[in-house]
N, C-alpha and C positions, 0 to 999 in steps of 0.2 A: 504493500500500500504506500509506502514511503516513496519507494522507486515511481509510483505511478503521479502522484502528488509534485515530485521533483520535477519527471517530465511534461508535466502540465504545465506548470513555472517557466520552464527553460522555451516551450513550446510557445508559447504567448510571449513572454521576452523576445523570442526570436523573429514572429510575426510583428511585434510594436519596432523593431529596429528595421524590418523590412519598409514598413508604413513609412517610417522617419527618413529613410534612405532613397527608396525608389515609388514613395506615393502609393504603394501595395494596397488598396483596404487591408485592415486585420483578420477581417473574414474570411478572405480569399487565402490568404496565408495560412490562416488554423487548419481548413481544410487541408489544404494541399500537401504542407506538413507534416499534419497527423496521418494521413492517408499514408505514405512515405514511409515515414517511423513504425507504424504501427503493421506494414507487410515485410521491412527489413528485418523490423527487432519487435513482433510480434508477444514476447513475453515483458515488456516494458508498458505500454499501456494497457494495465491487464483492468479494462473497464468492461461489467458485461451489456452486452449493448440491449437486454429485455428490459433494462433500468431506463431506458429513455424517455418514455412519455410521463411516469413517475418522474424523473428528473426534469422535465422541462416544466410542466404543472407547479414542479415546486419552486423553480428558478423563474417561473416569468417574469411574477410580481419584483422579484429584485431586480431583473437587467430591465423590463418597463420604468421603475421606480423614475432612477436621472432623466430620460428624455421626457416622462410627461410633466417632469417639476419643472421641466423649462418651459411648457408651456405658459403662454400668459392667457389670463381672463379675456382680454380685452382684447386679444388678435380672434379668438373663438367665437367673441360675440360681433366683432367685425364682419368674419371672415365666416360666418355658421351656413348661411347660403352653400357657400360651395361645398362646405366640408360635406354637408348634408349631399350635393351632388357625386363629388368626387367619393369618396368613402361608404356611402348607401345605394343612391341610385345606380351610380355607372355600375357596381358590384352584381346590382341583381339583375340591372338588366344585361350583362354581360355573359351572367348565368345561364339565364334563357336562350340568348342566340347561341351561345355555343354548344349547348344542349338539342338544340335543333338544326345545326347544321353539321354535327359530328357524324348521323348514320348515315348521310350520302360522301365525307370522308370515310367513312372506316364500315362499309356496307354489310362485311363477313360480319361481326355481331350483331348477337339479337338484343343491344342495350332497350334499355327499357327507360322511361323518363326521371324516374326517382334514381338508377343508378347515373344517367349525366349528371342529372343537379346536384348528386351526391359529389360526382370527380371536380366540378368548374369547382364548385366551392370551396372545393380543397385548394387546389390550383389558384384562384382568385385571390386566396390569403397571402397579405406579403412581408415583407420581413423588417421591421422599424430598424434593427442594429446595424443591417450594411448601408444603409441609405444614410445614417448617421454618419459612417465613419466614413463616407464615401466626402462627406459636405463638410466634413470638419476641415478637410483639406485645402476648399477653394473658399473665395470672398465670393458670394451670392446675395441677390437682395432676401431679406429679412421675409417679403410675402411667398418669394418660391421656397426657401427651406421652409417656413411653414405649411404650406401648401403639403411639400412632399410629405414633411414626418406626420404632420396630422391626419394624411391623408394613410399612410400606413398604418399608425394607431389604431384608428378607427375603421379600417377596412377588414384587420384580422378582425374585429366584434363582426361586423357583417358577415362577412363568410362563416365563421364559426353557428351564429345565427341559423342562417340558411343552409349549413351542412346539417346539423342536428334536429330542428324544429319542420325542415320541408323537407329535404333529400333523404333524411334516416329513415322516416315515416316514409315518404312516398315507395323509396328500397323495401321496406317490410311490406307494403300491399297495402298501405291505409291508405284511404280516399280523403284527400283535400281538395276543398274548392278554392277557389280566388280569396271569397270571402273569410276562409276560417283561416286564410294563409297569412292572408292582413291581419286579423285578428290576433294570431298566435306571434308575428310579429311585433304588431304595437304593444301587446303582453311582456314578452321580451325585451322590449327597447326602456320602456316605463321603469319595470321591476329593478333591472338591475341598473337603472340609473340612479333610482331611490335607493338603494342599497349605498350605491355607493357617493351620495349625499349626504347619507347620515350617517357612515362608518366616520366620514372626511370632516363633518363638522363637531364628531365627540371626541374624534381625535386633536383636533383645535382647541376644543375645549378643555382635553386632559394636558394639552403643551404649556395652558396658561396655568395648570395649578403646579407644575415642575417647572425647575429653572436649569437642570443640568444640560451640559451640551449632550450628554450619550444618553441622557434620558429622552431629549428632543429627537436625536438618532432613531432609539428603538421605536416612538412613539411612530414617526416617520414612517416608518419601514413593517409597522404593525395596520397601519390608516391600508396598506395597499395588499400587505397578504390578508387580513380580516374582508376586506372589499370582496377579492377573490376569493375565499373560500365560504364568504356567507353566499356570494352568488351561484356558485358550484352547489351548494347543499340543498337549494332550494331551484336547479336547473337550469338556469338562467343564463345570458353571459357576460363570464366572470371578468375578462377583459373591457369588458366595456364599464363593467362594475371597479375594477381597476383605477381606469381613466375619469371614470366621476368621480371616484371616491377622492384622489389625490390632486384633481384638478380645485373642488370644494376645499379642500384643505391648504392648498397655495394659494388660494381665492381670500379666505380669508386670514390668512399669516399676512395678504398682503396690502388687505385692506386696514390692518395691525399700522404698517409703516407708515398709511399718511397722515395717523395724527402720533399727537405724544402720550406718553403716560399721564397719569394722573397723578398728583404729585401728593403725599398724603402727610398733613402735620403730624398726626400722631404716631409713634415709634411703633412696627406692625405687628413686636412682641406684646406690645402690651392691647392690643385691641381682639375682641373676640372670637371665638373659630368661627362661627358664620360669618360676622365682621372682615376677616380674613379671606373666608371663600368667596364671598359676594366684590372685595377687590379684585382678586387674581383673577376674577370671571371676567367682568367687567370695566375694568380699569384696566389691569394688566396687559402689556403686552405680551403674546403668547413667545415672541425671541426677538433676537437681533439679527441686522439682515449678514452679520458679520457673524453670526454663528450658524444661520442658515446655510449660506454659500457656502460655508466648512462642511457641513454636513452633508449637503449636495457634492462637493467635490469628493467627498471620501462615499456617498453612494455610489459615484462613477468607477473609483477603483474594486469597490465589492462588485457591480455589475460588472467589468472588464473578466475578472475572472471566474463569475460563473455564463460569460456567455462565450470564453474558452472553453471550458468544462463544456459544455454545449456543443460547440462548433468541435471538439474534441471526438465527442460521440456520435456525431452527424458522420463523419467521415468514417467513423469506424462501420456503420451500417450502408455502404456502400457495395454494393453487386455488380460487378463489372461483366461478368459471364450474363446474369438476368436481363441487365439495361441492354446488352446484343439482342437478346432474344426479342425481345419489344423492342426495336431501337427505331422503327417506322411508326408505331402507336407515342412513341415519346415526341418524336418531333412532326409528326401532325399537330399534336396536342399543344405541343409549344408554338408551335408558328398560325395557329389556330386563335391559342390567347393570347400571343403578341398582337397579331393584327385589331382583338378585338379590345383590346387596351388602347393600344395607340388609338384605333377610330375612338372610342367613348372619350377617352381623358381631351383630346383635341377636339371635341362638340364641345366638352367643356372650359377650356381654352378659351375659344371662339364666342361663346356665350357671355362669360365675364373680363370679354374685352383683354385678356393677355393675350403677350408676343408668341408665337407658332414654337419658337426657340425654348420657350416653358412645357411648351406640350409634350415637345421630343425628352427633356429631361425628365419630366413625370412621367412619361411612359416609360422611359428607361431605368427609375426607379422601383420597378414593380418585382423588383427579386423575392423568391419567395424563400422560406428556411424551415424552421423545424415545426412552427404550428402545421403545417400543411403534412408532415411527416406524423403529427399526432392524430389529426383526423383519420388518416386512410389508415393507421392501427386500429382505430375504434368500428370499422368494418367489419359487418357479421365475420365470423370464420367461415359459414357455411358458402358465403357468396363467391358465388364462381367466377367472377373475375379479379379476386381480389389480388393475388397475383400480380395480376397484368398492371392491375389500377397500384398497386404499392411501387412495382418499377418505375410507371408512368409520373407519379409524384416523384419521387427520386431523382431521374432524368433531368424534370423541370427544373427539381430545385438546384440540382449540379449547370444545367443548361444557363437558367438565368443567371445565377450567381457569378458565371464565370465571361458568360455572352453578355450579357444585361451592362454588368460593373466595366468590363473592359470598354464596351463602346461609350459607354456614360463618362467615362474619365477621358476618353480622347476627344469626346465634344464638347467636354468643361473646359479640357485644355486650348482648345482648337478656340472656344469665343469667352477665354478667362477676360481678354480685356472689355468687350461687350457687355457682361455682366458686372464687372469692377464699376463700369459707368453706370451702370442700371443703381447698384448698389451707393453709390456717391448722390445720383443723382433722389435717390429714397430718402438717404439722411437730410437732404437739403432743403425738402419740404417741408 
């Protein structure tokens, strides 16, 4: 265990030196690395890979934690039009066409409709971590990096959504209509938004009665696994319970900073435990923005290595003999949902008035990772193409990851100073 631990360290060290050296994503690197290491010197990362979806379940909440603490309030409620487009609509209705134009590609199966919307769903979830490390690299305007990561964010809750609540159902033989499909939707969207409302604002309210920085830490870091796992118990989805829960919770930390404390004559030993509670509640500010950013910077180093730990065990579940066997069902599949990305996210482009040059970067940030790799585990055993459909994920998410990021960096590179000005010209408004 020591040995495997070590080489997890050394493994991420060596992908963060690549990133710093040659602009690598870190993503790209974990795979490729561990993939390497782990068929050369096979008794070194002795991880078992049935641990996977177990381990990803448990690691979301912590590698989501950093990027949705950087979201703000006010670009959400700016910006909620699109995200509602780009992240909800374009999602499901991307589900549908390509559920309906797949049996005149791939004619030899008898797919059936609840197993497409089962696959696109899968396939349609995309990955928040590489699009991250991808953007930390270049200067971009402030609305296309939000645009991408919120639009990632919020797309695994979709797909997740519609893998579970229409596709699994449809898969077993239940009869949905339109209507009960909307319904079981807005059920879903509602539920674990409230969840993760009220997880986000007791956690706010437990910050203000502690004052330790590692108390504000665990508090932090409790607001997002409580979100997800009160939303998992009760069905729901837990990502999207996630992102409300910890957005409510930054929401009001930050609404903390624009006034001051209250400033109280009397010494708060000598005043009474309600007296005292009824301050820290109200009065109090729940932290400083200088203990915050500490806490957030050192979430970033906990997420960096459980989302090696992650990208670690992604490459170990790789099938190089399987992906042959399927390797025309993989890339239909991918060149199926690329096109159907790039059309949807450039309708929506074109709708709120962004440059064409945004559209190509959102679409080229659509990589997908290991939620897509937990969905197609959660497939009946009994269903007979599971096989096929587990390669098929795989494929894409090796395909994009490696296709997607590559050409995404040579187009960032290729109009970095187009953007710089875009970006200059954003602050000077």
């Amino acid at each position: 265990m020591i040995t495997t631990l070590i080489a997890i360290l050394f493994i991420l060290l060596l992908a963060r030196v690549f990133e710093k050296l040659f602009k690598i994503p870190v993503t790209l690197s974990l795979i490729a690395i561990s993939y390497i290491i782990d068929h050369m010197f096979p008794h070194i990362l002795n991880i078992p890979t049935e641990i996977f979806d177990e381990t990803l379940l448990l690691l979301l909440p912590i590698i989501l934690l950093p990027d949705i603490m950087t979201l703000r309030f006010e670009d959400l409620k700016k910006n909620w039009l699109a995200i509602l487009y780009f992240a909800f609509f374009a999602v499901g209705v991307s589900i549908f066409i390509a559920s309906f134009i797949t049996p005149y590609l791939l004619p030899e199966y008898r797919f059936s409709l609840g197993m497409l919307v089962a696959l696109f769903s899968i396939v349609m979830a995309t990955d928040a971590i590489t699009v991250t490390s991808i953007f930390k690299n270049f200067k971009l305007p402030h609305n296309l990096k939000f645009y991408a990561e919120s639009e990632s964010l919020f797309n695994d809750a979709t797909a997740l959504i519609f893998f579970y609540f229409v596709g699994l159902p449809l898969l077993s033989g239940e009869n949905l209509s339109f209507l009960s499909i909307d319904f079981i939707l807005i059920k879903v969207l509602f539920l674990s938004t409230v969840i993760g409302l009220v997880v986000g604002f007791l956690g706010y309210l437990l910050m203000k009665l502690l004052e330790d920085p590692i108390d504000e830490f665990i508090i932090m870091y409790s607001v997002s696994l409580l979100s997800f796992l009160i939303a998992e118990h009760f069905h729901v989805a837990g990502i999207l319970s996630i992102i409300s829960g910890v957005v409510t919770f930054k929401y009001f930390i930050d609404k903390d900073f624009e006034r001051k404390e209250k400033e109280v004559k009397e010494d708060l030993k000598e005043l009474a435990l309600h007296e005292k509670l009824v301050f820290r509640i109200k009065d109090k500010l729940a932290t400083t923005k200088e203990r915050l950013e500490e806490n957030i910077e050192l979430s970033l180093i906990v997420g960096h290595f459980a989302n090696a730990f992650l990208f670690i065990l992604m490459a170990k579940l790789v099938d190089f003999e399987r992906l042959l066997t399927y390797w025309k069902e993989i890339l239909i599949a991918f060149a199926l949902t690329t096109v159907i990305r790039f059309v949807v996210i450039n309708i929506g482009i074109k709708l709120f008035k962004k440059p064409f040059r945004w559209g190509i970067v959102l679409s080229l940030a659509g990589t997908k990772g290991g939620l897509s790799i937990i969905m197609v585990h959660a497939l009946p055993e009994h269903f007979e193409y599971k096989e096929m459909f587990e390669a098929i994920v795989v494929g894409i998410v090796l395909l994009s990851t490696f296709v997607y990021t590559g050409l995404l960096l040579i187009y960032l590179k290729i109009n970095e100073e187009i953007f710089l000005k875009e970006m200059e010209e954003e602050h000077s408004v």
